[in-house]
DSSP file (Angstrom, degrees, kcal/mol; ACC not computed):
  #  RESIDUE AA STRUCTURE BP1 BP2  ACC     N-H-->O    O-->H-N    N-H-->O    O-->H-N    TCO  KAPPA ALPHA  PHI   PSI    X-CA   Y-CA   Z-CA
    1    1 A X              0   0    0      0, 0.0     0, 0.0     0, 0.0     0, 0.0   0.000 360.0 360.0 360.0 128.1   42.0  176.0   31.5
    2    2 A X        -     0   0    0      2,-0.0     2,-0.3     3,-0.0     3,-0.0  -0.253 360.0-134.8 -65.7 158.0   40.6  172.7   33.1
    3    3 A X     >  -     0   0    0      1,-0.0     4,-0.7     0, 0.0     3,-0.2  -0.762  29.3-112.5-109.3 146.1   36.9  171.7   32.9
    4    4 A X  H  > S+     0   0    0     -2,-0.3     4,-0.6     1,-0.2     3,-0.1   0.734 115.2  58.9 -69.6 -30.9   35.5  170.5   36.0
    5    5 A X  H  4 S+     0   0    0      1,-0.2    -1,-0.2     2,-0.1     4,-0.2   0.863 103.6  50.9 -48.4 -47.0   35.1  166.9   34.5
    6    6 A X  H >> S+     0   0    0     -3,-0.2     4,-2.8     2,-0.2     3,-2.2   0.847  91.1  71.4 -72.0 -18.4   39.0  166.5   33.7
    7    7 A X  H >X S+     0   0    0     -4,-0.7     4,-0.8     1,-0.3     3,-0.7   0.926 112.8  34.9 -51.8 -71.8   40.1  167.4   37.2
    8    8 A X  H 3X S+     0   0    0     -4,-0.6     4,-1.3     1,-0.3    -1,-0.3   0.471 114.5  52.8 -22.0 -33.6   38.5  163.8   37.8
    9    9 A X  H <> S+     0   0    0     -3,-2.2     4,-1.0    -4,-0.2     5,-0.3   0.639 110.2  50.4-101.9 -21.4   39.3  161.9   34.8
   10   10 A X  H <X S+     0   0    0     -4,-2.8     4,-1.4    -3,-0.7    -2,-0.2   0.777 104.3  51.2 -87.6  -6.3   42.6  162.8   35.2
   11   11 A X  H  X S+     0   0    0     -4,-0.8     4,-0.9    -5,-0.2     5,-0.3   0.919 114.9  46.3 -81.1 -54.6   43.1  161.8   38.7
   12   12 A X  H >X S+     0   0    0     -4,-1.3     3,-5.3     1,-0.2     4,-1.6   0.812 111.7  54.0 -34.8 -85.3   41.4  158.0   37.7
   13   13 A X  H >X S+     0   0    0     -4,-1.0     4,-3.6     1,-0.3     3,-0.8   0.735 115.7  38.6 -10.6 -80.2   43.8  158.1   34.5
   14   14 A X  H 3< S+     0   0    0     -4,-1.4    -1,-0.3     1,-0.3     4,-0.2   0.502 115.7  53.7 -59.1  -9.9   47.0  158.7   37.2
   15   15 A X  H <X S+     0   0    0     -3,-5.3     4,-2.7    -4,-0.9     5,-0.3   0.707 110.9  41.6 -97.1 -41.0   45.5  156.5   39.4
   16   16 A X  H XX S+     0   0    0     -4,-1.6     4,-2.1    -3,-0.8     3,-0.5   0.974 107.5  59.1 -64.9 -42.6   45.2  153.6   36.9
   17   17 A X  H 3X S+     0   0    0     -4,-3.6     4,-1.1    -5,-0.3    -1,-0.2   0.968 108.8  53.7 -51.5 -48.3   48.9  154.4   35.4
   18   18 A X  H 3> S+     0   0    0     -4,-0.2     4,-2.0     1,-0.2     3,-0.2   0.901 108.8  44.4 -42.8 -46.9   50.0  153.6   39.4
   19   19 A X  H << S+     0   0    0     -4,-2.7     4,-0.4    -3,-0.5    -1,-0.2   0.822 115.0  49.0 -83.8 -14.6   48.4  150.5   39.6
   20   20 A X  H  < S+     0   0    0     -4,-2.1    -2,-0.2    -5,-0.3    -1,-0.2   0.663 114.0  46.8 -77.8 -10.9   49.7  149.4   36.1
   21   21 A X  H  < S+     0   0    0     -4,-1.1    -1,-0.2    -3,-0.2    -2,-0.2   0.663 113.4  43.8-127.3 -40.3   52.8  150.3   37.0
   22   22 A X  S >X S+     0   0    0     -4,-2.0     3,-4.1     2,-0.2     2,-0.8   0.880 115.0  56.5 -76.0 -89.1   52.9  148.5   40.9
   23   23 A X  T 34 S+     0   0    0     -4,-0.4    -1,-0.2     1,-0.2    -2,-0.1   0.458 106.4  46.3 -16.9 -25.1   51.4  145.6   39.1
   24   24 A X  T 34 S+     0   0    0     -2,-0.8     4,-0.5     1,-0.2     5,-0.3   0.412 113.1  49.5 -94.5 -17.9   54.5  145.3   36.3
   25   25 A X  T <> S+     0   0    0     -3,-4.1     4,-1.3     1,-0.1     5,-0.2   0.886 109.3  48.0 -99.9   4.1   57.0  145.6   38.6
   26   26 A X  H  X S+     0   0    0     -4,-0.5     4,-1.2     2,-0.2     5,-0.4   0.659 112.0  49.7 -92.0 -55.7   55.6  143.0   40.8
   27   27 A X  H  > S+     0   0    0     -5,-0.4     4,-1.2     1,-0.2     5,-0.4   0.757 114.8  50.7 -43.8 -75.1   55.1  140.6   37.7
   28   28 A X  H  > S+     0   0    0     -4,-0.5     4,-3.1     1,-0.2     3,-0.2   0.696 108.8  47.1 -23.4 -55.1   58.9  141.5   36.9
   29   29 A X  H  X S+     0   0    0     -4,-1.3     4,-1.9    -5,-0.3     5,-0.3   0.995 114.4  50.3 -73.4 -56.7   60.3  140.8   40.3
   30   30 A X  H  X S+     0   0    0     -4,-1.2     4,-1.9     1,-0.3    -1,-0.3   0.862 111.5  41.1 -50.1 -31.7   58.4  137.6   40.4
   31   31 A X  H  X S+     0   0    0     -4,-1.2     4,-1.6    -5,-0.4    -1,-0.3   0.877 111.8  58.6 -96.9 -12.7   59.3  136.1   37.3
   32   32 A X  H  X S+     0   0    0     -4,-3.1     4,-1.3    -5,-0.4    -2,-0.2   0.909 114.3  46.9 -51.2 -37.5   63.1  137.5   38.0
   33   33 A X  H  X S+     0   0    0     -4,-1.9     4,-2.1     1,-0.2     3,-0.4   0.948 108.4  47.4 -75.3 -48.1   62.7  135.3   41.1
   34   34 A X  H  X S+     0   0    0     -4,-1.9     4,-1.6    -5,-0.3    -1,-0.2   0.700 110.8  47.8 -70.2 -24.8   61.5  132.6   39.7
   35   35 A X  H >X S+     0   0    0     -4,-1.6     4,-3.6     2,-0.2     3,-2.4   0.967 116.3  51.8 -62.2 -56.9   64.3  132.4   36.7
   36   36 A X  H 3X S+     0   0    0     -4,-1.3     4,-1.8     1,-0.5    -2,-0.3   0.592 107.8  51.5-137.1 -31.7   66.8  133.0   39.8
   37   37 A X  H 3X>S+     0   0    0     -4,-2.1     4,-3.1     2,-0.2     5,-0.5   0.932 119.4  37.9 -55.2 -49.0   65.0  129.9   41.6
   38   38 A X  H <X5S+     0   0    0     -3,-2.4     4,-0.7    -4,-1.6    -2,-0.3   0.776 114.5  45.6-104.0  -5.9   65.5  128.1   38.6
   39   39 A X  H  X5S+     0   0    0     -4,-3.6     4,-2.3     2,-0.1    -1,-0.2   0.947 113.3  61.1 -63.2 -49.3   69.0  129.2   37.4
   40   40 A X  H >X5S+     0   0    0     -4,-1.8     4,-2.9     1,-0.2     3,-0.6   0.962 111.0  35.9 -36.6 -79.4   69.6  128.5   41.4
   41   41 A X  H 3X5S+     0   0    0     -4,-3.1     4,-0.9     1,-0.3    -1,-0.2   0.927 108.4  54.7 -52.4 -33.0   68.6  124.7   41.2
   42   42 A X  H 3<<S+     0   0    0     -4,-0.7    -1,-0.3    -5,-0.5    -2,-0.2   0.973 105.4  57.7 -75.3 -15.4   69.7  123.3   38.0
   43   43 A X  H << S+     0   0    0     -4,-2.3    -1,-0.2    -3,-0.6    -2,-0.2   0.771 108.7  49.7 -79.8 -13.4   73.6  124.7   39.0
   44   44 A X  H  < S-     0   0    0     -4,-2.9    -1,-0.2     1,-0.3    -2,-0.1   0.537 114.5-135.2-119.2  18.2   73.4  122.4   42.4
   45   45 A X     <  -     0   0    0     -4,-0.9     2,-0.4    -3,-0.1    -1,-0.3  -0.534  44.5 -16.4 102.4-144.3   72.4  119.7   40.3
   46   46 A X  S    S-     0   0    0     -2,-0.1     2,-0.1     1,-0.1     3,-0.1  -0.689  74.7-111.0-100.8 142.7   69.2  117.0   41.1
   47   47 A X        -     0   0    0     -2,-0.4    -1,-0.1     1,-0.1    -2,-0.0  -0.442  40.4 -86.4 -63.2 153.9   68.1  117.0   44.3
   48   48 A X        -     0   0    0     -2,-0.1     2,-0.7     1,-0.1    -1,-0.1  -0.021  41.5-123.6 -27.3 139.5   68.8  113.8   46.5
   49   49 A X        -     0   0    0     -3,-0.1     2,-0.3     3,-0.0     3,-0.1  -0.930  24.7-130.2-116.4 117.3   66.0  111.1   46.0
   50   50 A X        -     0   0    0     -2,-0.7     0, 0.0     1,-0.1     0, 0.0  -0.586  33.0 -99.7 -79.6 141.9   64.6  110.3   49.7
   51   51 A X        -     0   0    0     -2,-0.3     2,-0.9     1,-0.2    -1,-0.1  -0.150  41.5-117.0 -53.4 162.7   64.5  106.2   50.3
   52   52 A X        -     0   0    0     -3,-0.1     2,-1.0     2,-0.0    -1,-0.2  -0.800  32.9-176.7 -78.6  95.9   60.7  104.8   49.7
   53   53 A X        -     0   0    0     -2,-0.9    -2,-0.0     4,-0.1     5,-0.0  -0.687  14.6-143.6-108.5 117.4   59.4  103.5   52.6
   54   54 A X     >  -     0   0    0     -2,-1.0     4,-1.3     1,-0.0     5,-0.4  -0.326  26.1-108.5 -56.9 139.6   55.8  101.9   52.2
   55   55 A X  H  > S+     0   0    0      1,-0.2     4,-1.1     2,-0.2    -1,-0.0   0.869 120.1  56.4 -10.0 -88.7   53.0  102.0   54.9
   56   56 A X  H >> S+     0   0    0      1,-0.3     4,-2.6     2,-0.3     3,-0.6   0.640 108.8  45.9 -10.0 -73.1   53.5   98.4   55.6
   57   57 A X  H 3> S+     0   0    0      1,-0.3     4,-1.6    -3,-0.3    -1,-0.3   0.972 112.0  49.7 -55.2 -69.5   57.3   98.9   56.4
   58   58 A X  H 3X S+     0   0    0     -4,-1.3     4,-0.9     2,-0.2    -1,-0.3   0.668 111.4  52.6 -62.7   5.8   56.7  102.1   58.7
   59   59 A X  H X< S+     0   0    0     -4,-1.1     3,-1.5    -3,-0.6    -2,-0.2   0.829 105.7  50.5 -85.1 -64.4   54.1  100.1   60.5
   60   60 A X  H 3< S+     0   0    0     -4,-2.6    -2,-0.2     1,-0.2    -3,-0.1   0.655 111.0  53.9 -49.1 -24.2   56.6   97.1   61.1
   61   61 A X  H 3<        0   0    0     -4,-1.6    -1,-0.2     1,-0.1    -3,-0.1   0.975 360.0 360.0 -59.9 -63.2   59.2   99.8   62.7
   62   62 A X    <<        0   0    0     -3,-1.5    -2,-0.2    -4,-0.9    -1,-0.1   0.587 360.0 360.0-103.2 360.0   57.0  101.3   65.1
């Protein structure tokens, strides 16, 4: 037979396990994304290097 306190404590308790629970799968799927970002990049190699163009030069252009 329940006590009038645990009805309460057990709901917090069931409430906490929920948010521990959203909160791990969120960490999971993020760092699964983030491996899958970085598996992603290094197999299509180094990115492209964009030319340097100085102040100086894009004033002289326009």
């Amino acid at each position: 037979m329940e006590t009038a306190a645990a009805q309460p404590l057990g709901a917090l308790v069931g409430g906490l396990v929920a948010v521990v629970a959203w909160a791990g799968l969120w960490f999971y799927l993020w760092l699964l994304n983030r491996r899958l970002g970085e598996a992603l990049a290094t197999a299509a190699g180094p990115a492209p290097e964009a030319p340097a163009v100085t102040f100086q030069e894009a004033s002289n252009e326009g």
